[in-house]
C-alpha positions in Angstrom: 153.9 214.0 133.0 156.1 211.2 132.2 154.9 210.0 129.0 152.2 211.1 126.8 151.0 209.4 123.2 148.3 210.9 121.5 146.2 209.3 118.2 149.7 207.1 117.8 149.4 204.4 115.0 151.7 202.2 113.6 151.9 200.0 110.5 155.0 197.5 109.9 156.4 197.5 106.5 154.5 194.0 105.5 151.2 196.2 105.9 150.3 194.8 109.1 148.9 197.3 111.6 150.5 196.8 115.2 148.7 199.8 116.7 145.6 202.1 115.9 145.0 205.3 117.3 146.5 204.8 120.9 146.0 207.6 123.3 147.8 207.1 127.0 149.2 209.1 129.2 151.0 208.2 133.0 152.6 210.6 135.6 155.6 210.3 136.7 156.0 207.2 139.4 152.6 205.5 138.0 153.1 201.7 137.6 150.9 200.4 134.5 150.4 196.9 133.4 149.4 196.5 129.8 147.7 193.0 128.9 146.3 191.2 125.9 146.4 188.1 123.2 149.5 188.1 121.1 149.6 190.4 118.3 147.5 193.0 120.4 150.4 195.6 119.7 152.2 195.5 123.6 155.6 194.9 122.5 155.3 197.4 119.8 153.6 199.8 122.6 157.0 199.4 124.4 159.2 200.2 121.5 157.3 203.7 121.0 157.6 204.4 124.8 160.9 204.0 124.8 161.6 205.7 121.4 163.0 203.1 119.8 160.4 203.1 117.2 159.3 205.8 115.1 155.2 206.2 114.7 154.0 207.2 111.4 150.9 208.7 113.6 150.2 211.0 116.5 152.2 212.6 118.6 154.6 210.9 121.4 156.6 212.8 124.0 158.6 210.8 126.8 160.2 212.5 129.9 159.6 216.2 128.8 160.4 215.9 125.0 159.4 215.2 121.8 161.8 212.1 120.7 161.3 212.4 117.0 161.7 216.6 117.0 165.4 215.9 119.1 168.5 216.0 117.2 170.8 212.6 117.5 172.7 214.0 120.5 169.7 214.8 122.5 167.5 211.6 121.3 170.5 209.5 122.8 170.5 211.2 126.1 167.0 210.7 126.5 166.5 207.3 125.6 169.8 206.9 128.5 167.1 207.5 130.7 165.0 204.9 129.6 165.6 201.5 130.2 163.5 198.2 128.8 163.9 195.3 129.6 163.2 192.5 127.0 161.8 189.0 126.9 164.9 187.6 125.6 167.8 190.3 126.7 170.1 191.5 123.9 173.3 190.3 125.8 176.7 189.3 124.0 176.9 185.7 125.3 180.6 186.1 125.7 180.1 188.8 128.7 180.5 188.1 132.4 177.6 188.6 134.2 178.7 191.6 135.8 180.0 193.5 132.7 176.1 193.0 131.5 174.7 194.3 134.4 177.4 197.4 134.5 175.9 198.1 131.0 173.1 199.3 132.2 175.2 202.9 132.7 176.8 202.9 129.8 174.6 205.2 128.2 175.7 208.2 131.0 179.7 207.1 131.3 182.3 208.4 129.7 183.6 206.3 126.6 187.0 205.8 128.7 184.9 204.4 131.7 183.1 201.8 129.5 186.0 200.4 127.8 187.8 200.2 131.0 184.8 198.3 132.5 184.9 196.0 129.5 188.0 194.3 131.3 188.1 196.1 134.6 184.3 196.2 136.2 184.3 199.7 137.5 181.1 198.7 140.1 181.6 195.3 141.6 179.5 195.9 144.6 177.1 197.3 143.1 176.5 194.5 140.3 176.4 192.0 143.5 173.8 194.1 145.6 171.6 194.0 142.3 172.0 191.2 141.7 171.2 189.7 144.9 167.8 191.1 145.2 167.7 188.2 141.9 168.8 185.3 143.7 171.6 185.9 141.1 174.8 187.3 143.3 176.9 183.4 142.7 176.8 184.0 139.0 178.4 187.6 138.7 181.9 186.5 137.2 180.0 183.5 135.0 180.0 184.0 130.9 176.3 184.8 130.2 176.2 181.9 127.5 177.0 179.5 130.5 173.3 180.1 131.8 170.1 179.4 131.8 167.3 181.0 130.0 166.1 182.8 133.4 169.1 183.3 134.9 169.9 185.3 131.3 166.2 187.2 131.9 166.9 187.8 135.6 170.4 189.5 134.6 168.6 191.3 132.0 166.6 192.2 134.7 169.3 193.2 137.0 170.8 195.4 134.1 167.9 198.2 134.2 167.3 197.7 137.5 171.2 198.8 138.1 170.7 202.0 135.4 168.2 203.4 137.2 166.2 204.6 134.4 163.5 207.4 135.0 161.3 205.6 132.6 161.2 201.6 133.1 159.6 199.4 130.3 159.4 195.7 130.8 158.5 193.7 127.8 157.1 189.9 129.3 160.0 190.4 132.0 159.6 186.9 133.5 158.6 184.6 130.7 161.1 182.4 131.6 160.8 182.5 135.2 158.6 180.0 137.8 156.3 181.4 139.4 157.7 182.2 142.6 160.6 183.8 140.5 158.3 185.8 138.4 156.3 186.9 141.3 159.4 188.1 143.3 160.9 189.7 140.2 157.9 191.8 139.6 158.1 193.0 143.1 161.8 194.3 142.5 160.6 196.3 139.5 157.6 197.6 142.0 160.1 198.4 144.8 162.3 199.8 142.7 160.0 202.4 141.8 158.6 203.2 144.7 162.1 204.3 146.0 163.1 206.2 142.5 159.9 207.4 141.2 160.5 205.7 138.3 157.5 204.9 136.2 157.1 201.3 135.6 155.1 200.0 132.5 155.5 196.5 132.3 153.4 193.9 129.2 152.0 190.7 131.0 150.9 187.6 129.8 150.3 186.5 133.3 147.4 188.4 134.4 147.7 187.4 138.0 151.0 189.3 138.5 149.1 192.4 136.6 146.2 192.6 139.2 148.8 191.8 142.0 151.3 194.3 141.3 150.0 196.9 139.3 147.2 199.7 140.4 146.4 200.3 136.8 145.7 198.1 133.8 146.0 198.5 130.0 143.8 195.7 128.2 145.0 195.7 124.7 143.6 194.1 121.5 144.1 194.0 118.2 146.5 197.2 118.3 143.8 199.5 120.0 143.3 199.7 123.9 140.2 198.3 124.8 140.2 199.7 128.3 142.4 201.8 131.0 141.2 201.3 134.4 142.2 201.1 137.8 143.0 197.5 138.7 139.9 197.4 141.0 137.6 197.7 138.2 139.0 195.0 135.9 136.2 192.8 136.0 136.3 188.7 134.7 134.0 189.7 132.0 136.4 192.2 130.5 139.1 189.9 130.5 137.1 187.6 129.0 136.0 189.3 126.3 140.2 190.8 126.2 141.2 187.3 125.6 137.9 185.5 124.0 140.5 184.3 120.6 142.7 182.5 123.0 140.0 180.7 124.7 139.2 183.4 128.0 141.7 183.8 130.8 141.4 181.8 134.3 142.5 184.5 136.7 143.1 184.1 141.0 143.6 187.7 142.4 146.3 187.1 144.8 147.0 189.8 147.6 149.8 191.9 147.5 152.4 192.0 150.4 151.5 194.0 153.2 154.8 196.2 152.8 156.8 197.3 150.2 159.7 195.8 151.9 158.8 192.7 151.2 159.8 192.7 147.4 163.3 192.7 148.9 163.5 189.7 150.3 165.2 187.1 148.5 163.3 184.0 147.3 163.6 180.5 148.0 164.7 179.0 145.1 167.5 176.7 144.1 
């Protein structure tokens, strides 16, 4: 089992409940999309998974343990194995490109190695194969503050894709990205499960990349998940009703590729 949350609930300090009673479980190498209006409670979803926040209900264990029952030594290690990636990416805009992706391993190299890599990248090659599967692999030695709002997701995006995480969460991953961008992106985080078997967990807003990509769905709503199906029996009526505040949901289901492979290939883009 990779992850497991049972009866979790969560209330921010204003009072506001984020989530209710959320029950969910997912094997190891299971790829989950989770969708829903804003507010439904995805992002903060994401922070439990990857024990970064603290429920004051239920019971969450991750990757064989209990994060909240773990000393500090042992919490750190785990979440090492976990790797999110955000909507907007918590990168020092003073970085090279390639430092930020290196980061990634930071949580399993010595403190020697990442102080060296601050000024000596200890992994050039393998920041360049990463990011070229991102179109990226011309902006390694750039400052990150010298880009654009997706290149800075897509490095973001190169970063976990580089740790190699056990657990991958991906919180609106392409926001900032085009379509053709987004789709392609999606497909590395697919891919790169597929070889790893890494479970992927990823919160959409674009619904067509979550019946494209994923072969199970998490509608979410108003902090409680309102269904868990496989991605064939998502119906248009469910995701109307899932996103009746905002006015319903157009959605085209758009095949997947025929192979794997194919979410390697780089893009066409500028």
């Amino acid at each position: 089992m990779s992850f497991s949350l049972d009866g979790v609930g969560v209330v921010h300090p204003n009072g506001q409940r984020a989530l209710a009673g959320v029950t969910l479980a997912a094997r190891d190498g299971e790829r989950i999309a989770v969708i829903g209006p804003s507010g439904a409670g995805k992002t903060t979803l994401l922070r439990v998974l990857g024990a970064a926040l603290r429920p004051g209900e239920g019971e969450v264990q991750a990757l064989g343990a209990k994060p909240w029952q773990l000393p500090a030594g042992a919490l750190k290690k785990l979440r090492a194995r976990i790797g999110t990636v955000h909507q907007a990416p918590p990168i020092a805009p003073r970085l090279r490109v390639v430092t930020a992706v290196l980061s990634g391993r930071l949580g399993e190299w010595s403190m020697l190695r990442a102080l060296g890599s601050l000024f000596h990248p200890s992994d050039i090659a393998g920041a360049h194969e990463v990011l070229s599967r991102l179109s990226l692999e011309d902006r390694l030695f750039e400052r990150c503050d010298r880009l654009s709002g997706g290149q800075l997701q897509r490095v973001g995006i190169a970063r976990v894709l580089y740790q190699r995480p056990a657990l991958l969460l991906a919180d609106e991953p392409v926001s900032a990205l085009d379509p053709t961008l987004a789709d392609a992106a999606i497909g590395q985080f697919v891919a790169q499960s597929e070889a790893t078997g890494a479970t992927l967990v990823a919160s959409l807003h674009a619904v067509d990349l979550a019946l494209r990509w994923f072969p199970r769905v998490v509608g979410m709503r108003s902090g409680q998940v309102m269904f868990d199906l496989p991605t064939t029996e998502v119906t248009p009526a469910m995701l109307e009703a899932l996103y009746a505040s905002e006015g319903g949901v157009a959605v085209q289901r758009a095949p997947r590729p025929v192979a794997a492979e194919a979410a390697f290939q780089r893009p066409d883009c500028p």
